[in-house]
TIKOL-83936 format. One line per 5 residues: number of its first residue (from 1); their letters; for each residue x, y negated, z negated of N, C-alpha, C. Coordinates in Angstrom, 3 decimals. Last residue first. Example, Ala and Ser with C-alpha at 12.3 -4.5 7.8 and 13.67 -1.06 7.14 Angstrom:
<nodes>
2	sa	12.850/2.250/-7.080/13.670/1.060/-7.140/12.900/-0.030/-7.870; 13.190/5.690/-7.800/12.300/4.500/-7.800/13.200/3.300/-7.800
</nodes>
This chain:
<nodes>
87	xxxxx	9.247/-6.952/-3.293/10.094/-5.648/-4.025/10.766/-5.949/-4.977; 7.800/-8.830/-1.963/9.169/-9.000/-2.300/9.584/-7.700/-2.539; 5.070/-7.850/-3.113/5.375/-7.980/-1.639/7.156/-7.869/-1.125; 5.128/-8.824/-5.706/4.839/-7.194/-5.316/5.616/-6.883/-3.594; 5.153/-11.327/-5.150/6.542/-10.418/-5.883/6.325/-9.035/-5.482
82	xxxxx	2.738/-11.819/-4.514/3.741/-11.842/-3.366/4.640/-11.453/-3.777; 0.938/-10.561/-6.400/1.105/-9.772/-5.387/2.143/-9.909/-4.114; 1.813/-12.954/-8.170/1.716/-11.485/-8.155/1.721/-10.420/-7.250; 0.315/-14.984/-7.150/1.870/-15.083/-7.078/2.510/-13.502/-7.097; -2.246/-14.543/-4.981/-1.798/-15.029/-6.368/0.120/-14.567/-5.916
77	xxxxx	-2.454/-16.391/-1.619/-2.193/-15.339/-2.150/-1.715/-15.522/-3.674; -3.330/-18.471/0.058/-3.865/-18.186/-1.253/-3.880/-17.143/-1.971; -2.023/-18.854/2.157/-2.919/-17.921/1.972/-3.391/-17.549/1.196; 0.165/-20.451/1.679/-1.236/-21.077/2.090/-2.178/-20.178/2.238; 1.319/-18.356/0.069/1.263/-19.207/-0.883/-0.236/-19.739/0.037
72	xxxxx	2.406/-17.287/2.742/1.259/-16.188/1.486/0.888/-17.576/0.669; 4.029/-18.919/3.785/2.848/-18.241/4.268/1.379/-17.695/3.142; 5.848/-19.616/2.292/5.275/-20.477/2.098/3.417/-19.801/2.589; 7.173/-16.822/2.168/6.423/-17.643/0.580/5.476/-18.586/1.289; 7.553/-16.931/4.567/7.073/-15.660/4.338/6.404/-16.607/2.374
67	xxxxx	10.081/-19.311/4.777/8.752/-18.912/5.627/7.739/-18.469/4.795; 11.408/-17.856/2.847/10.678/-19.400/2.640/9.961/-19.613/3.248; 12.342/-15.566/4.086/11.513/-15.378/2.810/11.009/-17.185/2.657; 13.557/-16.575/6.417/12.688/-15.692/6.539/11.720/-15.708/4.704; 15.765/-18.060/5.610/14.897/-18.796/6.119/13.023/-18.086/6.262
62	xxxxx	17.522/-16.134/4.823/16.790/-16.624/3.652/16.014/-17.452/3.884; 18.552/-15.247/7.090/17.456/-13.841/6.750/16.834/-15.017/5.134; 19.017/-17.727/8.282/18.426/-16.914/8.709/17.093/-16.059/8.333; 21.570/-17.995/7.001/20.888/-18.513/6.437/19.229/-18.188/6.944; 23.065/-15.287/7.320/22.837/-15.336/6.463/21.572/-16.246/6.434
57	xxxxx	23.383/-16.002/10.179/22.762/-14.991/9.857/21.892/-14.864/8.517; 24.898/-18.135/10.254/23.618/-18.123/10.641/22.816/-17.139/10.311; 27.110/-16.821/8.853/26.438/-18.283/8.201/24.943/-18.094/8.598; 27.841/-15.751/10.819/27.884/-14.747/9.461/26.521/-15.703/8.988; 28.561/-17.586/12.928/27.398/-16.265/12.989/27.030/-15.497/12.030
52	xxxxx	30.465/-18.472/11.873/29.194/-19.184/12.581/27.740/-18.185/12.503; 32.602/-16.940/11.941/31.763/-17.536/10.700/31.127/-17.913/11.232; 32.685/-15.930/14.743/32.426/-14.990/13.703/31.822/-15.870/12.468; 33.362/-18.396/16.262/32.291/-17.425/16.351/31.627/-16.901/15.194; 35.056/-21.153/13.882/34.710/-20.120/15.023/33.382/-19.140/15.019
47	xxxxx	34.924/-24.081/12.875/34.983/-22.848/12.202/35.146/-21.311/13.169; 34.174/-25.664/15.092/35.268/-26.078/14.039/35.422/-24.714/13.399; 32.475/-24.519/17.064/33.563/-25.475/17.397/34.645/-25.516/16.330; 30.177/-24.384/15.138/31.060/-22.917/15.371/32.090/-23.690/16.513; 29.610/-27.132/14.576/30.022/-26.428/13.850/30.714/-25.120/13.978
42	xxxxx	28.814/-28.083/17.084/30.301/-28.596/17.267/30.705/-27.688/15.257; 26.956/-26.296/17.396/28.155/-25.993/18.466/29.358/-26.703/18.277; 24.918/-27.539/15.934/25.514/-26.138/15.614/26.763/-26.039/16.639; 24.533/-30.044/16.494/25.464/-29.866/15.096/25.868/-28.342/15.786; 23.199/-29.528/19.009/24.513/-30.142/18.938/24.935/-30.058/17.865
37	xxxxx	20.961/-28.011/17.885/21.820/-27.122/18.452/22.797/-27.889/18.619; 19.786/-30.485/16.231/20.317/-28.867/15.480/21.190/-28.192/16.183; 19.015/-31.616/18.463/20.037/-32.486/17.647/20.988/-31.762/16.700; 16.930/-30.583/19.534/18.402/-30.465/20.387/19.464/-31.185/19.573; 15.153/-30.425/17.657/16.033/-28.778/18.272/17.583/-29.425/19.104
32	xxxxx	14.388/-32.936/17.117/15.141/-32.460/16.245/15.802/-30.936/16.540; 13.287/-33.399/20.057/14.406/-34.193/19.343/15.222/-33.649/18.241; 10.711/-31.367/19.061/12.359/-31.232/20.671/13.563/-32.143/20.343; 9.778/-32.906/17.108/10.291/-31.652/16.819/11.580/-31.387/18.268; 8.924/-34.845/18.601/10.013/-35.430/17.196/10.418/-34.063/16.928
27	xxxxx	6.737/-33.998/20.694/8.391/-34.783/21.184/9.045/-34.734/19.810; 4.970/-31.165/20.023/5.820/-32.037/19.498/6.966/-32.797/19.487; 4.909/-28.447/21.102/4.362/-29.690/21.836/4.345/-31.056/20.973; 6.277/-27.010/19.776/6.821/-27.608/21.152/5.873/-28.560/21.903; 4.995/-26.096/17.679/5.568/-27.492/17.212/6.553/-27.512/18.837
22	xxxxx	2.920/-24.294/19.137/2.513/-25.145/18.411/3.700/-26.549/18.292; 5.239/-22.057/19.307/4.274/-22.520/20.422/3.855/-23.736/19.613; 5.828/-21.936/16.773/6.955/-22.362/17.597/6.225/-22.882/18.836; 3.675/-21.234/15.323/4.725/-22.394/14.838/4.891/-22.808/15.944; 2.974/-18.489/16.450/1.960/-19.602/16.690/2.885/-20.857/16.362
17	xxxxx	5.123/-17.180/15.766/5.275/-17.593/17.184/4.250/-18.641/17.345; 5.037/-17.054/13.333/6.197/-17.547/13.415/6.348/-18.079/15.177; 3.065/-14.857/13.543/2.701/-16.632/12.468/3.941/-17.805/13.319; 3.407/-13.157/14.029/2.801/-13.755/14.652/2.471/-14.992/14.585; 4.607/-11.201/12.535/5.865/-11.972/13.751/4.728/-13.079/14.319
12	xxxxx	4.914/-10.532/9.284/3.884/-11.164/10.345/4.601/-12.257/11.295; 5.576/-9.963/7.157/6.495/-9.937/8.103/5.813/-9.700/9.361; 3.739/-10.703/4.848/5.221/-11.156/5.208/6.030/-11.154/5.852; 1.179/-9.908/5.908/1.302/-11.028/5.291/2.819/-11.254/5.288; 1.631/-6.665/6.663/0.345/-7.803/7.046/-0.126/-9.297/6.628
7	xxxxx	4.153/-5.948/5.481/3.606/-6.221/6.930/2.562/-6.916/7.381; 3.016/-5.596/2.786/4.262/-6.598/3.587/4.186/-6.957/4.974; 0.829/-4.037/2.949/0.387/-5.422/2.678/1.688/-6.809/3.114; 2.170/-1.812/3.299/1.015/-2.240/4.299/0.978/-3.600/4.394; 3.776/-1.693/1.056/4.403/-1.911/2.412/3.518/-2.076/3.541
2	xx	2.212/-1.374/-0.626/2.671/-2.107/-1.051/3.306/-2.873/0.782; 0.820/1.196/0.000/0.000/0.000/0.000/0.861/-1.256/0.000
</nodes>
């Protein structure tokens, strides 16, 4: 049950695509993608590939649970069941 309910509230690929469709039709959001990908290139510029990619990765998989909170949270999910959700 526990892992039903992850899937059907935390690791819901679908949420994440309605966003992205959604905030492209936002000129201040395209401004802020292309301003992210110039930091990012002149950051793996200074540091190389490999840390770049550790970094991203990392920050990534913790971008995923702030998502995934904020989700359940507007879903009026109690707090309880999103720890449950967590493991």
């Amino acid at each position: 049950m526990q892992q039903l309910l992850a899937q059907l509230f935390w690791l819901n690929g679908e949420v994440p695509e309605a966003v992205e469709r959604f905030l492209d039709t936002v000129p201040s959001y395209q401004a802020a993608k292309r301003e992210y990908e110039q930091a990012a290139r002149q950051i793996e510029a200074a540091v190389g590939l490999p840390a770049y990619e550790d970094y991203f990765a990392k920050l990534a998989d913790f971008g995923i649970y702030l998502q995934g909170g904020y989700y359940a949270f507007g879903l009026g999910l109690r707090q309880e069941l999103i720890r449950q959700m967590l493991g």
